[in-house]
C-alpha positions as a Python dict, from the first residue, in 0.01 Angstrom:
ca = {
    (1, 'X'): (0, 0, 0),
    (2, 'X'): (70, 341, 64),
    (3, 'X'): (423, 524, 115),
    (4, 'X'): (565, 648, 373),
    (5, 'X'): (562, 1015, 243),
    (6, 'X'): (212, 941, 120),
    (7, 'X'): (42, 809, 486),
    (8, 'X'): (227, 1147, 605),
    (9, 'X'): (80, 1412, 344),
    (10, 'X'): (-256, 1216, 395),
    (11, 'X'): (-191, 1309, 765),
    (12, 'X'): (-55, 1655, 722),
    (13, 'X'): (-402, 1717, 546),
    (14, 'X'): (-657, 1589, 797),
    (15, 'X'): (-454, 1717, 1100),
    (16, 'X'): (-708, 1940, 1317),
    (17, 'X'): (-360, 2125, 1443),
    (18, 'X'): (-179, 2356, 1184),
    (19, 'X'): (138, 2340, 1348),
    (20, 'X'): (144, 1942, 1364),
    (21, 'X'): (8, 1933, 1010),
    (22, 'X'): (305, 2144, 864),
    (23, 'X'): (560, 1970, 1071),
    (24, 'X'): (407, 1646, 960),
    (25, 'X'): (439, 1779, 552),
    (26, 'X'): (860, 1919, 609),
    (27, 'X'): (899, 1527, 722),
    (28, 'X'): (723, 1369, 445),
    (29, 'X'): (951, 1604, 240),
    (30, 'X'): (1257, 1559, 367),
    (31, 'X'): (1219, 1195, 430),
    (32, 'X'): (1192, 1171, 50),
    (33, 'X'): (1504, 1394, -46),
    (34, 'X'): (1722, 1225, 192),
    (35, 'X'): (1653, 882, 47),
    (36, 'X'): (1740, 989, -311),
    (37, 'X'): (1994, 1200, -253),
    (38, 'X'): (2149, 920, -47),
    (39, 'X'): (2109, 696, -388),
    (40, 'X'): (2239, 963, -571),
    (41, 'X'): (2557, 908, -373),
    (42, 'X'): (2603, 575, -426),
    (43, 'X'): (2594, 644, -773),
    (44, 'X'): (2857, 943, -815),
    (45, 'X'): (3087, 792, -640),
    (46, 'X'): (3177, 525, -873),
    (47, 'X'): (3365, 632, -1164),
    (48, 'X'): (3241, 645, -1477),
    (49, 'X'): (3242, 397, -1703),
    (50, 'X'): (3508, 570, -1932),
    (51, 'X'): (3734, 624, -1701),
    (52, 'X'): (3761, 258, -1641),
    (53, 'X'): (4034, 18, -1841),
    (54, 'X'): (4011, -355, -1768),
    (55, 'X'): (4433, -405, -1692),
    (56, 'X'): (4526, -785, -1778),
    (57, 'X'): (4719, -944, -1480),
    (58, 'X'): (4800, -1264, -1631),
    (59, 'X'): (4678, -1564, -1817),
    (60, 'X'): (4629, -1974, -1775),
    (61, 'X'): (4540, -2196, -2038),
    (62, 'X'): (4156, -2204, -2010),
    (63, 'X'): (3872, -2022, -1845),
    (64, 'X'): (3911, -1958, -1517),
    (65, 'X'): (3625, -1905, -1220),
    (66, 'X'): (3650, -1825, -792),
    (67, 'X'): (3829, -1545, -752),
    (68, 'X'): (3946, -1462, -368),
    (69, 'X'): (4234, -1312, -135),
    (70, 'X'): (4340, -1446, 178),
    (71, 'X'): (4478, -1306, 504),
    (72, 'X'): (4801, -1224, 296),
    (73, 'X'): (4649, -1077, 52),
    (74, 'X'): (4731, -1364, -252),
    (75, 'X'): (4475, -1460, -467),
    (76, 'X'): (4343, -1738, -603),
    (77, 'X'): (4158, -1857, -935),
    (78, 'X'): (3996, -2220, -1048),
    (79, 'X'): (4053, -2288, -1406),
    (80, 'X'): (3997, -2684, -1535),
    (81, 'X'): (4102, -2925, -1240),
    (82, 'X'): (4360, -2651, -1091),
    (83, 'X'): (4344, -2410, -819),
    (84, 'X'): (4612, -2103, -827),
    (85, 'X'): (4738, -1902, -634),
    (86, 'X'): (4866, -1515, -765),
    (87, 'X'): (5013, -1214, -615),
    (88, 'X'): (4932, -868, -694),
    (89, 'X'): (5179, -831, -978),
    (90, 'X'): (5050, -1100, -1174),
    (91, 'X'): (5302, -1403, -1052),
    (92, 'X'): (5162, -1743, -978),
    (93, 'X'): (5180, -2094, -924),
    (94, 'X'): (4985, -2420, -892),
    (95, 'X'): (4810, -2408, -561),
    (96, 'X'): (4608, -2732, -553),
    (97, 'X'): (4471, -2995, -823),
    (98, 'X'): (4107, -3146, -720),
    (99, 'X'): (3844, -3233, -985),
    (100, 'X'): (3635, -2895, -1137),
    (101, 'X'): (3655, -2606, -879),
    (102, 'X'): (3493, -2340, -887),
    (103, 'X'): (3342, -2102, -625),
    (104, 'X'): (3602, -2039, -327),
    (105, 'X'): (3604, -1856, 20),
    (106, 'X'): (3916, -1862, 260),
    (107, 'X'): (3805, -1888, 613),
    (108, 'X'): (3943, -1715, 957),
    (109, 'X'): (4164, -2029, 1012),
    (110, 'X'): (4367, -1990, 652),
    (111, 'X'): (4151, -2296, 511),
    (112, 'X'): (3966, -2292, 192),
    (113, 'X'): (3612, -2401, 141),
    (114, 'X'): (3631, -2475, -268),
    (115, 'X'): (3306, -2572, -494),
    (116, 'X'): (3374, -2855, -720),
    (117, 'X'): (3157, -2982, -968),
    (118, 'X'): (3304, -3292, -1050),
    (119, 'X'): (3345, -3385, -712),
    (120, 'X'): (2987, -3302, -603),
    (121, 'X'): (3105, -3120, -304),
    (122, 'X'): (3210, -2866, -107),
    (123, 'X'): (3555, -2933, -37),
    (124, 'X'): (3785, -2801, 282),
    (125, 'X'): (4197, -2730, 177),
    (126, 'X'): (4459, -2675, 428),
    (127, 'X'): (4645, -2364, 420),
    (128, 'X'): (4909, -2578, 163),
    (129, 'X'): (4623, -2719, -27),
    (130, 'X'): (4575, -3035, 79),
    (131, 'X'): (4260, -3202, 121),
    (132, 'X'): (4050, -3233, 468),
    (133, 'X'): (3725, -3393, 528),
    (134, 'X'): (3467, -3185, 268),
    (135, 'X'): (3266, -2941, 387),
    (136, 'X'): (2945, -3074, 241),
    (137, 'X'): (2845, -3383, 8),
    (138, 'X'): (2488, -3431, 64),
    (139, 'X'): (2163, -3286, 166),
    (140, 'X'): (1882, -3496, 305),
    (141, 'X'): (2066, -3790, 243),
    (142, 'X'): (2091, -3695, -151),
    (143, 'X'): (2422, -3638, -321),
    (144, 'X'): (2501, -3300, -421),
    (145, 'X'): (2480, -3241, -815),
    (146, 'X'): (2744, -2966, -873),
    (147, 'X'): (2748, -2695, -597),
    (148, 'X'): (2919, -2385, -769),
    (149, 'X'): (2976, -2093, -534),
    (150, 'X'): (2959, -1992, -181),
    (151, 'X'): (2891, -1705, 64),
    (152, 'X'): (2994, -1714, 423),
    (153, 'X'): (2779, -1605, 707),
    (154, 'X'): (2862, -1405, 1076),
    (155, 'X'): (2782, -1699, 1271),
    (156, 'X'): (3067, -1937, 1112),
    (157, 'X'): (2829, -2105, 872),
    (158, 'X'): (2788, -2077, 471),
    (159, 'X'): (2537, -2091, 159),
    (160, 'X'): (2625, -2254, -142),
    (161, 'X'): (2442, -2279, -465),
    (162, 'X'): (2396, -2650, -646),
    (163, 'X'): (2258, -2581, -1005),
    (164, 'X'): (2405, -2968, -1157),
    (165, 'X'): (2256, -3018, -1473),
    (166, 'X'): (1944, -2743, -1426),
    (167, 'X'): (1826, -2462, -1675),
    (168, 'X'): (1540, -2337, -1837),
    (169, 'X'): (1356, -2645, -1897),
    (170, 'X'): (1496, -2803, -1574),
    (171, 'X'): (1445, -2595, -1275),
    (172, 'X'): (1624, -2863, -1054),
    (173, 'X'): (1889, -2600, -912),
    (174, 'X'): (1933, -2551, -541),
    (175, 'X'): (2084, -2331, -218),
    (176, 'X'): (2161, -2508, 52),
    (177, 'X'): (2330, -2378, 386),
    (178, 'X'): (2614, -2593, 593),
    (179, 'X'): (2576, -2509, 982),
    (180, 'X'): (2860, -2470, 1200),
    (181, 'X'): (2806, -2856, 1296),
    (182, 'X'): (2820, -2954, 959),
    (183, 'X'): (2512, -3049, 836),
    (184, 'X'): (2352, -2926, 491),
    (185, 'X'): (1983, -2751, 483),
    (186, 'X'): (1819, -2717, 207),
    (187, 'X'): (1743, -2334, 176),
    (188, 'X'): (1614, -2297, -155),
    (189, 'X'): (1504, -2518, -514),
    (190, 'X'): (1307, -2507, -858),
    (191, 'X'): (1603, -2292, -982),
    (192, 'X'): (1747, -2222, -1341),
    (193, 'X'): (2114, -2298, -1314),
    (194, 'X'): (2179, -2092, -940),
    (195, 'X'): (2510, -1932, -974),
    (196, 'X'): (2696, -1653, -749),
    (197, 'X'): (2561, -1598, -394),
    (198, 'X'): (2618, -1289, -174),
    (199, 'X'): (2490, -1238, 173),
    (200, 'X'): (2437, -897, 223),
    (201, 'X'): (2621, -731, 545),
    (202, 'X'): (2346, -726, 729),
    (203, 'X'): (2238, -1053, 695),
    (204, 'X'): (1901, -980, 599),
    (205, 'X'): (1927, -1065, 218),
    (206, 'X'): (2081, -1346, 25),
    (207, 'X'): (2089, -1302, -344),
    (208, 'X'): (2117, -1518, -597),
    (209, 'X'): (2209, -1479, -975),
    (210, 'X'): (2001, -1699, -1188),
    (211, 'X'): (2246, -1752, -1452),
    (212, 'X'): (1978, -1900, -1735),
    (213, 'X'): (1677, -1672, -1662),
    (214, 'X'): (1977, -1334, -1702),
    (215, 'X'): (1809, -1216, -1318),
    (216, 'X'): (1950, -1160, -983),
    (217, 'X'): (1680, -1330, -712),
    (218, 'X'): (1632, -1209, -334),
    (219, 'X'): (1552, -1399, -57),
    (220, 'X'): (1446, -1255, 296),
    (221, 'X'): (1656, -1411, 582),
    (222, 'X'): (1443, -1519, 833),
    (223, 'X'): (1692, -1723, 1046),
    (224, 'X'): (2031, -1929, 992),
    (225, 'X'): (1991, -2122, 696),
    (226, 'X'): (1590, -1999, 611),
    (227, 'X'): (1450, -1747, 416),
    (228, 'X'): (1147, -1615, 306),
    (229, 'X'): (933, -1636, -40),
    (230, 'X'): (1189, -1499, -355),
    (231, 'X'): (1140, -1191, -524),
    (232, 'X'): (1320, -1076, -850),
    (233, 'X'): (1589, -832, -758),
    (234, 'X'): (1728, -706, -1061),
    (235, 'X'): (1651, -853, -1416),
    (236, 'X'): (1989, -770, -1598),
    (237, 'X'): (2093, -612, -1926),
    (238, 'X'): (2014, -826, -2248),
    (239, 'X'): (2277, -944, -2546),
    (240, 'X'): (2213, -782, -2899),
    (241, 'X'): (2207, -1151, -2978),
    (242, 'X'): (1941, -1247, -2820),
    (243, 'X'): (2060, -1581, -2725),
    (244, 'X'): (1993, -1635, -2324),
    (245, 'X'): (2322, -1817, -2287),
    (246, 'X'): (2531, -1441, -2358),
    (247, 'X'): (2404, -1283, -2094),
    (248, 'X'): (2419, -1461, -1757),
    (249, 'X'): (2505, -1367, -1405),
    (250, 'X'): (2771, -1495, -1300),
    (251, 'X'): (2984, -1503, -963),
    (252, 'X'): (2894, -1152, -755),
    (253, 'X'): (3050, -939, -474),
    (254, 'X'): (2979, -639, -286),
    (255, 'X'): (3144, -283, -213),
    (256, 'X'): (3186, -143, 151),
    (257, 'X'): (2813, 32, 52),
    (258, 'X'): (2595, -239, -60),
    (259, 'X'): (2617, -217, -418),
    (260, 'X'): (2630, -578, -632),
    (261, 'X'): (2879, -627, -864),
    (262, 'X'): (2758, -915, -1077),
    (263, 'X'): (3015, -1073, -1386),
    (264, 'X'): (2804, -1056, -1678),
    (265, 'X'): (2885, -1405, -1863),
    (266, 'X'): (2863, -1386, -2250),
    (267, 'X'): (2822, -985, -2249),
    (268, 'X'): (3188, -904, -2132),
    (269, 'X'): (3098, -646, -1855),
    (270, 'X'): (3051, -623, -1476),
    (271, 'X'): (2744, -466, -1399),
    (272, 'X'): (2702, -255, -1069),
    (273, 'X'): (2338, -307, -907),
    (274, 'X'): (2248, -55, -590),
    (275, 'X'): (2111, -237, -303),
    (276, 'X'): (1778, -160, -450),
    (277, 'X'): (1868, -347, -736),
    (278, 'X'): (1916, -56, -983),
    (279, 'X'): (2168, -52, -1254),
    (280, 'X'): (2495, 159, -1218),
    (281, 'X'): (2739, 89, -1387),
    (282, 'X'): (2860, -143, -1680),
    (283, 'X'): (3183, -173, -1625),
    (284, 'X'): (3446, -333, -1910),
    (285, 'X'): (3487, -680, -1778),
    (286, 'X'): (3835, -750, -2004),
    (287, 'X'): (3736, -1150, -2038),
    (288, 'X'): (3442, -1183, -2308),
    (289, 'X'): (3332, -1467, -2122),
    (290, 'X'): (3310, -1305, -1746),
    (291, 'X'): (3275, -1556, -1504),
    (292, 'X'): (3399, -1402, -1124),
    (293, 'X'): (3441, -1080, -888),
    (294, 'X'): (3627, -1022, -626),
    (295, 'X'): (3770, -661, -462),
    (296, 'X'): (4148, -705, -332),
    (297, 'X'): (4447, -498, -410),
    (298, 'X'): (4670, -312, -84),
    (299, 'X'): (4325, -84, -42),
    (300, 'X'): (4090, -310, -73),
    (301, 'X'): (4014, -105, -373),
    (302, 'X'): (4022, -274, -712),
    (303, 'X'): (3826, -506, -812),
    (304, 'X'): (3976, -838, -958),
    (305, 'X'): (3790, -987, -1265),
    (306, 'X'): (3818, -1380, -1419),
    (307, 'X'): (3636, -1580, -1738),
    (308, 'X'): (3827, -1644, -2084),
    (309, 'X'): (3916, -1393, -2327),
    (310, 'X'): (3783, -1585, -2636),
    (311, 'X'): (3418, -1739, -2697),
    (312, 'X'): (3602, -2078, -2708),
    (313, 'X'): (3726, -2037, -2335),
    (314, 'X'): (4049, -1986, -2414),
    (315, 'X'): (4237, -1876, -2274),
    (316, 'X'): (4164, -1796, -1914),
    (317, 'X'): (4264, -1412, -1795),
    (318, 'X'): (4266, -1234, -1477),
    (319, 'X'): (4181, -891, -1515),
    (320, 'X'): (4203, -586, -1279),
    (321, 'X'): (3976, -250, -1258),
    (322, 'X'): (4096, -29, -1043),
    (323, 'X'): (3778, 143, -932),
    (324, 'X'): (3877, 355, -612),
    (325, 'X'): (3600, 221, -407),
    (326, 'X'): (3620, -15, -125),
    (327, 'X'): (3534, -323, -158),
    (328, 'X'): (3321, -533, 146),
    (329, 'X'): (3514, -689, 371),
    (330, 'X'): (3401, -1066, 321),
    (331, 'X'): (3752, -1225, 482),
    (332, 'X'): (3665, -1355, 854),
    (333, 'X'): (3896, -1214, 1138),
    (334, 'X'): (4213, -1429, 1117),
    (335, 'X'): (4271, -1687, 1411),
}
């Protein structure tokens, strides 16, 4: 199929009028320089990688997954069977104790929607913690297997990935959606192990990172809780090991412009994808094993970084970058 600069110089050329012909050829050019030079953009504004330092916040026992701020701007981390809650300077406590959570999202009314493995659910905290009804258990009438992390949508409703016991050899993972009454689609399966989930701000693309095949996948939104055929967005940079399980996307965000910041398990960098899906930036990730992004901080600016500093997955860390860039807004209007 051809371009759109290439339909107009095929234009410009046949055109029986001189005057439409040249206009026709200034538009085919300019077209073309305005798209890269907005990419181009994207790109200089982020700082260089050596300007970066990952800063260490603070540390818990073991690994630790699902970063997010609330309304007040506290954070929170999963690590084993704990949820935690931190504030900017690196102070925290116990927030909640459930089974294995993981991916998190705070919605408009202060609750928490938590992944947890063990449970085989989404759950739904209280402001304080405390358990409600879950969120989501089953699909179809089939338990869930492990959902891991989450992505909220406009209209009040969420998509969560289920990878359970999937991989290379088992492409058994799944995305499912919850509705605002509650019930569980199933969006999306034949997966290897489908990890962090952002839905773009426009709402016209959910990706996916496919933690065992190292690639972020795209899906076309075609209405709530469907999407279209999947297309490789961005296969990711490879470990000089060359062992799949040190390099795999992990949990993702997004800045205020669209680019995808994807934890890099195993390969102890964030890597910065623009919305086309091209590489940026590798940025230091401080945890070797880099499991979660999240952008919080007073400006909205820095970008908040969990996993385990060792190979052994301990202990857990909470790192900070403080990139300068705005992060995307993913916290619904408070109620």
């Amino acid at each position: 199929m051809r371009s759109f600069r290439q339909r107009l110089e095929r234009f410009a050329a046949t055109c029986p009028f001189p005057s439409i012909g040249k206009t026709a050829r200034i538009v085919a050019t300019c077209s073309t320089s305005m798209l890269l030079g907005a990419a181009c953009v994207l790109a200089q504004d982020l700082p260089s990688v050596d300007k970066i330092t990952a800063m260490k916040l603070f540390e818990v026992p073991s690994y630790c997954e699902g970063v997010v701020f609330d309304h007040d701007g506290k954070g929170y981390i999963s690590w084993d069977k704990t949820l935690t809650e931190f504030q900017l300077d690196g102070t925290h406590r116990d927030f909640a104790v459930t089974g294995a959570p993981n991916g998190h999202k705070v919605l408009a009314d202060g609750t928490h929607l938590v992944c947890d493995a063990s449970q085989h659910a989404v759950l739904h905290l209280d402001r304080d913690g405390k358990p409600l009804a879950p969120a989501s258990k089953e699909c179809d009438g089939k338990p869930l297997r492990g959902p891991n992390d989450l992505t909220l949508d406009p209209q009040g409703g969420f998509y969560f990935t289920d990878p359970g016991e999937s991989g290379k050899d088992k492409l058994i993972g799944t995305i499912h959606y919850v509705d605002t009454a509650g019930k569980t689609h199933l969006v999306a399966s034949g997966l290897a192990f489908p990890n962090g989930i952002v839905l773009t701000q426009d709402g016209k693309r959910l990706l996916v990172g496919e933690s065992q095949f190292n690639r972020v996948l795209e899906y076309p939104v075609l209405s709530q809780g469907k999407v279209g055929p999947m297309k490789v967005f961005a296969d990711l940079p490879k470990n000089p090991s060359g062992k799949w399980e040190d390099n795999q996307p992990d949990g993702m965000c997004s800045d205020a412009k669209g680019n995808l910041y994807v934890a890099h398990y195993g390969m102890q960098q964030v890597q910065v994808l623009d919305p086309s899906g091209k590489l940026l930036r590798s940025y230091p990730g401080g945890n070797r094993l880099t499991s979660n992004v999240a952008f919080g901080g007073p400006k909205h600016d820095q970008l908040f970084v969990t996993g385990a500093i060792q190979a052994d997955g301990k202990p857990g860390a909470v790192f900070r970058l403080d990139l300068g860039i705005p992060g995307r807004v993913i916290l619904p209007t408070k109620k």
